[in-house]
N, C-alpha and C positions, 0 to 999 in steps of 0.2 A: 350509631354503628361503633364497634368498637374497634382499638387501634389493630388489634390481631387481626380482625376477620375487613381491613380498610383497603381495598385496591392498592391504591396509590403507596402506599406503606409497606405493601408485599414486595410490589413493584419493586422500591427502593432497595428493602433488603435484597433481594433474586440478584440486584443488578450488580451491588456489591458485594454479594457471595461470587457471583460469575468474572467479576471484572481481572481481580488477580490473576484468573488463568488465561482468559482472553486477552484484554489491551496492552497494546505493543509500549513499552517505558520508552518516551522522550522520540516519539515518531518524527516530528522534524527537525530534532538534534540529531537521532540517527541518518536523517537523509543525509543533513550538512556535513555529518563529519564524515561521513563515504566519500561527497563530491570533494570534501577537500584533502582528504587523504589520497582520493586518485589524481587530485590534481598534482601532490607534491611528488605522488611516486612516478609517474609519466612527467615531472617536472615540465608539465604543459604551463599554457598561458593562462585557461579556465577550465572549470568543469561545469555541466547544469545538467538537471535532470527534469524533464519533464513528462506528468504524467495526461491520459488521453479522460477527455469530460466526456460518456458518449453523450448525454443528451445535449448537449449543445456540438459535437463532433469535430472540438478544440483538444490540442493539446495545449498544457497550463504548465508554464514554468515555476515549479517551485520553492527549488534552491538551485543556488547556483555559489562557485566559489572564482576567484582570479579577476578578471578582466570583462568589464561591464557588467558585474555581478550586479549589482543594485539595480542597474537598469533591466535587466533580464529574470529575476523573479517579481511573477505576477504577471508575466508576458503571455498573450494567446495565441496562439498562433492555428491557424484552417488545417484540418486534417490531413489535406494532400498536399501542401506547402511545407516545401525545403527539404534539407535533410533528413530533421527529425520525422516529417512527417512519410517519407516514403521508407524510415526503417520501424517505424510500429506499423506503417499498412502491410509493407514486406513480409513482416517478422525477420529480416536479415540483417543482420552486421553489415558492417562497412568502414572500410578506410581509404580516403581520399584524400592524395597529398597536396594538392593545387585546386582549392575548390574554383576557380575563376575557368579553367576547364569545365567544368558539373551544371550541366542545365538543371540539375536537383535545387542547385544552391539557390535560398531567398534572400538574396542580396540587401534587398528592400527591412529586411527583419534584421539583417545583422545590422545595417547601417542604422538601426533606429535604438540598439543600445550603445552604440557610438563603440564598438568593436569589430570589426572585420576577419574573421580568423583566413588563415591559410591551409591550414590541413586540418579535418576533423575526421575524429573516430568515434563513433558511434555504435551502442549497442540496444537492441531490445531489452525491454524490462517486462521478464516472459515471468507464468505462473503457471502450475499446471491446467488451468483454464483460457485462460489467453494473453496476451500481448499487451499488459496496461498502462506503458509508456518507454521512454527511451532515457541514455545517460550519454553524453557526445564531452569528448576529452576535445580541447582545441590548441592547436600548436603546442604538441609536444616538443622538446627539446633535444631529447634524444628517442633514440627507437631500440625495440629488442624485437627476438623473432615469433616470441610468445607475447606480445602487445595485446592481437586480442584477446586471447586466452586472459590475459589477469583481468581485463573489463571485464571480462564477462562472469569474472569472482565478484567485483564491486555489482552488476549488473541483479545479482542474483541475490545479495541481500539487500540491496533494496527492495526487488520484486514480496521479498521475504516480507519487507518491516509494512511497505503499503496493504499486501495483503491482509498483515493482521489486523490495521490500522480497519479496514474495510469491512473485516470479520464484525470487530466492537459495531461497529456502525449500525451495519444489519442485526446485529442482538437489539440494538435497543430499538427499530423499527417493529423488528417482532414482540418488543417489550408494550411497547404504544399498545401497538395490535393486540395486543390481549387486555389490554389497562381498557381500551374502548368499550369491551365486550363483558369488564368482566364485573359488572356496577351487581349485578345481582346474580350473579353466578360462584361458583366457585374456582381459585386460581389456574390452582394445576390443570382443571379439566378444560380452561378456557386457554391455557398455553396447548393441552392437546387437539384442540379443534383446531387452531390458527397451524401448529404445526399439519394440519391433515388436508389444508386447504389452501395455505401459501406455495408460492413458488420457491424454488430453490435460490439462494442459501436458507431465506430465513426461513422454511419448513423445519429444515434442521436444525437450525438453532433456538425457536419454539419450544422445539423438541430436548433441546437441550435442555433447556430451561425450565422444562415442566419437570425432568428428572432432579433438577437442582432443587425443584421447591418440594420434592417428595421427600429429601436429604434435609432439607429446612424442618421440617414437620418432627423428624426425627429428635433430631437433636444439634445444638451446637458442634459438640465434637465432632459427629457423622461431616458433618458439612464442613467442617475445618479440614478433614483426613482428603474428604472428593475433592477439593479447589487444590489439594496440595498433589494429588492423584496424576486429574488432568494437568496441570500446569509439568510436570515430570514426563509425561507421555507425549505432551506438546515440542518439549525438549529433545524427548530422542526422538521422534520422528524427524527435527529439522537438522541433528545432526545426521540420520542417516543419509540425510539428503547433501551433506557437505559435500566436496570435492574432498576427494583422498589423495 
């Protein structure tokens, strides 16, 4: 078989033609520096963000910045447990100035990174599909009257960076999915099947991909102009999406 016409080798290239416009640059640097940037500007005690696993129906701590940080990324916590857990079932914000009032509060889970907070705010980590984790500020020091309003700026690039993070992912499941199929086949057409038969995301990104390798086939150049295309278009859509 030769190196052109080699699965595995198409694969590769497809994945790094696709990759620059797709994968999110420094996914859990950008979490860190959110939760620690709203930690300083609410000059709270901590910040952590945690996002929801469904198949096992935990939410998993992250990153987290401040006070019991170390103990508290990599933390699991049951999906209807605590605060966090009742603002991703919710989809609701929340602010709670005495959690020792809050029959929400998992006492049991704060006690166990050896931090206790007293006031937490909380926000959904929403997408335009669903709800897929939270971001909780804990003892802030001072308050303003737009407090939730700026979370829910931190809230919303995060949702952003997971997102993309999420997107890469499911390309290269679609990627597999067609590497499986395509031992005696040819690429593109074996990215068009997967795209006509997979569920959503990856149908669409199959689909993406088989138009990438039609651009591959082409030429260099053609494929250097799409990767710089989409990654432009990816741009302003998320700026349209900023707060103004």
């Amino acid at each position: 078989m030769s190196q052109s016409s080699d699965p595995l080798r198409e694969i590769a290239r497809l994945a790094a033609d696709l990759g620059p416009a797709l994968v999110p640059a420094g996914h859990n640097e950008l979490l860190r520096s959110i939760t620690a940037a709203a930690k300083e500007l609410f000059d709270a005690a901590a910040c952590s963000m945690a996002v929801l696993d469904e198949e096992a129906d935990e939410l998993v701590f992250h990153v987290a910045s401040g006070e019991g940080a170390e103990e508290v990324e990599g933390l699991r916590v049951p999906m209807g447990q605590g605060i966090a857990g009742w603002v991703v079932t919710s989809g609701q914000p929340i602010a709670i100035e005495d959690v020792t009032h809050d029959p929400r509060f998992a006492v049991d889970v704060a006690e166990s990174t050896g931090y206790v907070p007293r006031s937490i705010l909380a926000m959904p980590l929403e997408t335009d599909r669903a709800v897929i984790g939270v971001i909780e500020v804990l003892d802030r020091r001072s308050q303003r009257d737009r407090d939730m309003e700026l979370l829910a700026l931190f809230a919303r690039q995060a949702a952003l960076a997971i997102e993309n993070s999420r997107v890469f992912t499911d390309l290269g499941r679609a990627l597999f999915a067609s590497l499986e199929r395509s031992a005696d086949e040819d690429l593109g057409e074996t990215l068009r099947s997967v795209a006509a038969g997979a569920p959503k995301p990856g149908s669409d990104l199959a689909d993406l991909a088989a138009q990438f390798h039609r651009l591959a086939l082409l030429g260099d150049d053609e494929r250097t102009a799409a990767t710089r295309l989409v990654g432009e278009f990816i741009d302003y859509l998320e700026a349209k999406r900023r707060p103004r």
